[in-house]
C-alpha positions as CSV (number, residue, x, y, z in Angstrom):
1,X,19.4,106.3,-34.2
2,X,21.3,102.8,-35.3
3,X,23.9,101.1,-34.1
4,X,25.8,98.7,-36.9
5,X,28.2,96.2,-36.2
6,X,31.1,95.7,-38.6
7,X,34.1,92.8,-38.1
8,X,36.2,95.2,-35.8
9,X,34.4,98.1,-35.2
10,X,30.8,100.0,-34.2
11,X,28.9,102.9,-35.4
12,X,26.4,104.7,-33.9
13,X,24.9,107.1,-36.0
14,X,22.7,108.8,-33.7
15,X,22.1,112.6,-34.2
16,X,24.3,112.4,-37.8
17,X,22.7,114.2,-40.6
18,X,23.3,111.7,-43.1
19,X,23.3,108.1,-42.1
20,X,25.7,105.2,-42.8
21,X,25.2,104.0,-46.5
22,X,27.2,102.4,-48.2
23,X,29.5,104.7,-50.5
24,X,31.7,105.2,-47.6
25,X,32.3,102.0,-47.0
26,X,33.5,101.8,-50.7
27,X,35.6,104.6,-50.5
28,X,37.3,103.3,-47.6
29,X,37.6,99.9,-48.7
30,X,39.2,101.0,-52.4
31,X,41.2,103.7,-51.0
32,X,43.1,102.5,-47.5
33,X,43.8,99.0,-48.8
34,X,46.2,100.8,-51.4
35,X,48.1,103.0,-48.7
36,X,48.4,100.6,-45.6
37,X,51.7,102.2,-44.3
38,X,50.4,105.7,-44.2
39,X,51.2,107.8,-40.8
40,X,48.9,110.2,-41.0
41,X,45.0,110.7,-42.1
42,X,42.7,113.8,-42.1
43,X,38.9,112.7,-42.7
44,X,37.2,115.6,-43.9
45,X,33.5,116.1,-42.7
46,X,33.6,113.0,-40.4
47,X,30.2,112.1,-40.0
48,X,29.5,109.4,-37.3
49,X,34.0,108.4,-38.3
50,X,33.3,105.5,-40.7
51,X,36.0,106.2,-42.7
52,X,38.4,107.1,-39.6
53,X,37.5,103.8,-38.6
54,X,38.5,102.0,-41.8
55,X,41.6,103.9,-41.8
56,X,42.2,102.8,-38.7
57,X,41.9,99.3,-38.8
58,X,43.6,99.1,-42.3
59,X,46.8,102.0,-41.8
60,X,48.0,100.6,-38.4
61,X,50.9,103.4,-37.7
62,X,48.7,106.2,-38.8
63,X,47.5,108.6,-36.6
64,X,43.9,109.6,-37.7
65,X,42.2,113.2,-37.1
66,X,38.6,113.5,-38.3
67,X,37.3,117.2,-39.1
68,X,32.9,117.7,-39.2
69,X,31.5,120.9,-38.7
70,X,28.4,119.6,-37.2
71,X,28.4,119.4,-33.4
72,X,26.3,116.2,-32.7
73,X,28.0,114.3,-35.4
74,X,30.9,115.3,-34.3
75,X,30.2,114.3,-30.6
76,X,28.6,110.3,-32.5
77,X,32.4,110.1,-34.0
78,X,34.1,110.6,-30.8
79,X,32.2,108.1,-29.2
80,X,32.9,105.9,-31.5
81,X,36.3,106.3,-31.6
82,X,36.3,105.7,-28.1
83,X,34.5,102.9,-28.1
84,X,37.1,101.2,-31.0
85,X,40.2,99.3,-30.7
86,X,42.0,102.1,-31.8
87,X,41.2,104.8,-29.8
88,X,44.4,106.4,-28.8
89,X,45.4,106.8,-32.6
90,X,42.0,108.7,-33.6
91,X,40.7,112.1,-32.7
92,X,37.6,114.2,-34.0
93,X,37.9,118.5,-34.6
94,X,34.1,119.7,-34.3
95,X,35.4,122.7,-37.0
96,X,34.7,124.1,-40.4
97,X,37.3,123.1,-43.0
98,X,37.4,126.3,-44.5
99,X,38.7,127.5,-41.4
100,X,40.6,124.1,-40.2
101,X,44.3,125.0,-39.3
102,X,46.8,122.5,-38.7
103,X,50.2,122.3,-37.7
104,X,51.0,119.6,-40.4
105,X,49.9,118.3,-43.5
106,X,48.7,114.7,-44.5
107,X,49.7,111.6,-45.9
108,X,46.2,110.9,-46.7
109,X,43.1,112.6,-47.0
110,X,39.1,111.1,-47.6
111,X,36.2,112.6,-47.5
112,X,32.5,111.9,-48.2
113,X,30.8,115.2,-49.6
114,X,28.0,117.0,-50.0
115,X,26.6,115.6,-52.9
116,X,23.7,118.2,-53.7
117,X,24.0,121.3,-54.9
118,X,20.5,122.3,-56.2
119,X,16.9,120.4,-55.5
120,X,14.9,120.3,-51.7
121,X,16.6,121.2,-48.7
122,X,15.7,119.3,-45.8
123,X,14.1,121.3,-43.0
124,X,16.6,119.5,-40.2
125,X,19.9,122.1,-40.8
126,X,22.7,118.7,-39.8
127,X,20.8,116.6,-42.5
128,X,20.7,119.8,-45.6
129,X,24.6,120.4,-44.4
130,X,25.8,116.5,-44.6
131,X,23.9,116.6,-48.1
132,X,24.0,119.8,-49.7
133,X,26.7,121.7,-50.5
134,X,26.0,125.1,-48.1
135,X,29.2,125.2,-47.1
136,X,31.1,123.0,-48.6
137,X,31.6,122.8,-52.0
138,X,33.7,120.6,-54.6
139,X,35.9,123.5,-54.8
140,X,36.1,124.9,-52.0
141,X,36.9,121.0,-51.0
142,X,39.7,120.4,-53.2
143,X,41.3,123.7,-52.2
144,X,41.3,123.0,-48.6
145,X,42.7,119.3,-49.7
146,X,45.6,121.1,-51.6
147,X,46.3,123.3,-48.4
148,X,46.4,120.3,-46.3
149,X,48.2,117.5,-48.2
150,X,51.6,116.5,-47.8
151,X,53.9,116.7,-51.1
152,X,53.6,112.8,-51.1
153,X,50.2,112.7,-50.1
154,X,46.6,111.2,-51.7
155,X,43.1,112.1,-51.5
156,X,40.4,110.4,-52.4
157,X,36.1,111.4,-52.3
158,X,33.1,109.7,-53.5
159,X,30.8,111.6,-55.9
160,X,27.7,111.8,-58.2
161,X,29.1,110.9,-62.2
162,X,27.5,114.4,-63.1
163,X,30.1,116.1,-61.4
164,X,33.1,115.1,-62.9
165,X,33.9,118.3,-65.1
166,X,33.6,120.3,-62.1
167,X,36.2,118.3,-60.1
168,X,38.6,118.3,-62.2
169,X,38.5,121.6,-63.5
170,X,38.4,122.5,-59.3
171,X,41.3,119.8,-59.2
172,X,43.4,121.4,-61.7
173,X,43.1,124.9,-59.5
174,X,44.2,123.4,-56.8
175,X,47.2,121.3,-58.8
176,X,46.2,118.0,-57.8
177,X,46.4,115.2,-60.3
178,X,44.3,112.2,-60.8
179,X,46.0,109.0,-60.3
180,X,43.0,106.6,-59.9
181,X,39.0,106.6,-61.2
182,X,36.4,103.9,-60.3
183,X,32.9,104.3,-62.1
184,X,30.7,102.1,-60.0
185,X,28.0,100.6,-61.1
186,X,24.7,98.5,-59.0
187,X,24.3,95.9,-61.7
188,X,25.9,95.5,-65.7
189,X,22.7,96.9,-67.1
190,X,22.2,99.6,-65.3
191,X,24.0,103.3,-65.6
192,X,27.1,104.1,-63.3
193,X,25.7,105.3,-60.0
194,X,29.2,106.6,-57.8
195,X,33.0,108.0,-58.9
196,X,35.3,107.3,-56.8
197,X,38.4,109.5,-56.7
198,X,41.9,109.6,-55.9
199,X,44.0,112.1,-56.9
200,X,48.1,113.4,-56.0
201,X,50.2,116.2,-55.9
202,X,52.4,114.9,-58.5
203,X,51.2,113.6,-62.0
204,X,51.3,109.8,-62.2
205,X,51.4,109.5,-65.7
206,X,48.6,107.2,-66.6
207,X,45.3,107.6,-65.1
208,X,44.2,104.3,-63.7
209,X,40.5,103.9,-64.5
210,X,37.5,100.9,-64.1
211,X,34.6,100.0,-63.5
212,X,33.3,98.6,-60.3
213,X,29.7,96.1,-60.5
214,X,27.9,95.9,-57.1
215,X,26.2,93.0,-58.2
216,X,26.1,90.5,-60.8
217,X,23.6,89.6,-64.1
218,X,22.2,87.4,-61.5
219,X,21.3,90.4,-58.9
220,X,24.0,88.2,-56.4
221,X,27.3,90.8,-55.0
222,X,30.0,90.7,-57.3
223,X,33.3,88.8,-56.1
224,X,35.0,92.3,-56.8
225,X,32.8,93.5,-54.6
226,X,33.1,90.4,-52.2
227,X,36.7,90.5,-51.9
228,X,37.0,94.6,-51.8
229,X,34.7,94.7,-48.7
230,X,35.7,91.7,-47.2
231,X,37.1,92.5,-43.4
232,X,34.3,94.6,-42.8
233,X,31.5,93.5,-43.3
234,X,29.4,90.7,-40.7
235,X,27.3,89.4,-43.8
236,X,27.8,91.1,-47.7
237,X,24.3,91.5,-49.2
């Protein structure tokens, strides 16, 4: 169990299968401060509701619903949402997407995946569900993302680099279009770690693509860094 402090918010990840790190907080950060007047979000596989959270405090007019299929993570997000500033605007759905039904779609949608889809299965069923992909796969991920998403929507997901064929081959099923790719790196000489995603439901043209340094030559956070996680974060390190 942990409780972290961020600028306007809490988490407590207690009894979440996979604990706060720091891709979702880089997700958020890249992909809310583009879409601040969006009305509506749909977080898929919640967690402990970081990224509700983010939208939250970034989207002020958007109403945020947060969708994890495991029951005590589920129950962590609600309690944090309750505990937030912003609790009348968030809600959590302890429900499988593959099953999720809604009565709208979504301006926005985010979500952190299962990364894993081969290699050791923890023993602890929430933590081999938050990290392997048992139930939820890219594809099946993206096709519940193109059921969900408004006409004018975005989604946007964090992933391993050896995915990318797969997503975007499972994107192009589900006719969603890349607008945006960031290849994030920890350090210039080292390999690129994260993708993050965003993607439409209409073709943007040009792809929009860089590359995001964690740190410096000198081992010190990047100012892109700095300034993209800046309002969250107490202390960058």
């Amino acid at each position: 169990m942990g409780r972290f402090d961020f600028r306007e918010f809490s988490i407590d990840d207690g009894g979440c299968g996979m604990k706060l790190g720091t891709d979702s907080v880089l997700l958020g950060a890249w992909f809310f401060r583009e879409h601040t007047q969006a009305r509506s979000v749909l977080d898929i596989g919640a967690g402990s509701g970081i990224l509700s959270l983010m939208a939250a405090q970034l989207c002020p007019a958007a109403g945020i619903t947060g969708v994890e299929i495991d029951s005590a993570a589920a129950s962590a997000a609600g309690a944090n949402f309750q505990a937030s500033p912003w609790a009348s605007r968030l809600e959590v759905v302890n429900a499988d997407i593959n099953t999720f039904g809604s009565t709208g779609v979504y301006q926005l949608i985010v979500s952190n995946p299962p990364y894993y889809s081969n290699g050791a299965v923890s023993t602890d069923d929430s933590r081999a569900g938050a990290r392997h992909q048992n139930s939820l796969t890219f594809g099946n991920l993206l096709e519940a993302v193109g059921r969900l998403i408004a006409a004018d929507g975005c989604f946007a997901m964090v992933t391993p680099p050896d995915a990318e064929a797969d997503i975007l081959f499972a994107a192009e099923l589900s006719r969603l279009y890349l607008r945006r790719l960031c290849r994030v790196a920890t350090t210039p000489a080292r390999p690129c770690r994260r993708l993050l995603w965003e993607f439409s439901r209409s073709a943007p043209g040009r792809v929009s693509e860089q590359t995001l340094l964690l740190r410096d030559a000198s081992g010190q956070p990047s100012l892109e860094y700095s300034s993209l996680v800046d309002g969250f974060y107490l202390r960058i390190h």
